[in-house]
VMD Tcl script that draws the C-alpha trace (Angstrom):
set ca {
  {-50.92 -67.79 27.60}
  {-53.08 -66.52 30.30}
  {-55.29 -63.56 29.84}
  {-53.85 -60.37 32.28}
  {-56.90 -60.38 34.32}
  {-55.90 -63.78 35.24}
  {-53.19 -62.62 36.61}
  {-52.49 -61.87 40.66}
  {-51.43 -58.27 42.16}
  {-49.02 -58.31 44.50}
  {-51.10 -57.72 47.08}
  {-53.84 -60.68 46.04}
  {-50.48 -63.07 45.74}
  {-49.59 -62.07 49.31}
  {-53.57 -62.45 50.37}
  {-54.05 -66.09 48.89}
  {-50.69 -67.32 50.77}
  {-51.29 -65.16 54.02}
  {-47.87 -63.47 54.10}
  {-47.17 -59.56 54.04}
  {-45.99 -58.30 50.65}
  {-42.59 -57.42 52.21}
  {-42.19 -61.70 52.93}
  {-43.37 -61.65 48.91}
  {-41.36 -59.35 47.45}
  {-38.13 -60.89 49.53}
  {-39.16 -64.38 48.00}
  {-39.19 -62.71 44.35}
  {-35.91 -60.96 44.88}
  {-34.64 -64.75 46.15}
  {-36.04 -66.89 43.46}
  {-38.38 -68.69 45.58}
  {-41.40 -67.48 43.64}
  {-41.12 -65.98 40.03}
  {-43.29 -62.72 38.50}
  {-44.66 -61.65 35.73}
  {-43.07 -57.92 35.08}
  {-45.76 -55.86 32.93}
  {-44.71 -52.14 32.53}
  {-43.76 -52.42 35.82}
  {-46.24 -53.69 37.44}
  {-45.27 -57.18 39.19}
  {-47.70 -59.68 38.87}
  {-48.04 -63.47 39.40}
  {-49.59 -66.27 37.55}
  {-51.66 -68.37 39.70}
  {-50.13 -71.92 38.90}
  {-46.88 -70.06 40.08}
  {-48.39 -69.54 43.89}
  {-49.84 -73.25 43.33}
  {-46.41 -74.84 42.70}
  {-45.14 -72.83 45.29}
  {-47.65 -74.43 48.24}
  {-46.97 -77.66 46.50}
  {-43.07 -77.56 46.52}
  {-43.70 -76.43 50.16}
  {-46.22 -79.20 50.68}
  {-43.79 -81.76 49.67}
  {-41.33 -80.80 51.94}
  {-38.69 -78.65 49.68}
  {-38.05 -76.22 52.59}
  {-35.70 -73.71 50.70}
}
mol new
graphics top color blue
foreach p $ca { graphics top sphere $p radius 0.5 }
foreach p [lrange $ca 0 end-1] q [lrange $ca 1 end] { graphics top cylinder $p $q radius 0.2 }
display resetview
């Protein structure tokens, strides 16, 4: 299990794959990209955001 600090903020999530948090936070409420919920913070692992780019990569266009 990763460490918190590992984890991404929102805002770092929506940094790393240049979208506004607004595009992130629609892709969380979709499914296309799952957070971690912490007391209410939302945060996101950083394998998730890889997997993401690399379903994206291979051409799942959802």
């Amino acid at each position: 299990m990763q460490e918190p600090e590992e984890l991404l903020t929102r805002e770092e999530t929506a940094n790393r794959l240049r979208i506004s948090i607004r595009t992130l936070d629609d892709m969380a409420d979709s499914g296309e990209i799952q957070p971690v919920r912490i007391r209410g913070r939302v945060l996101y692992h950083p394998e998730t955001i890889e997997a993401y780019v690399q379903r994206r990569v291979g051409g799942d266009r959802r």
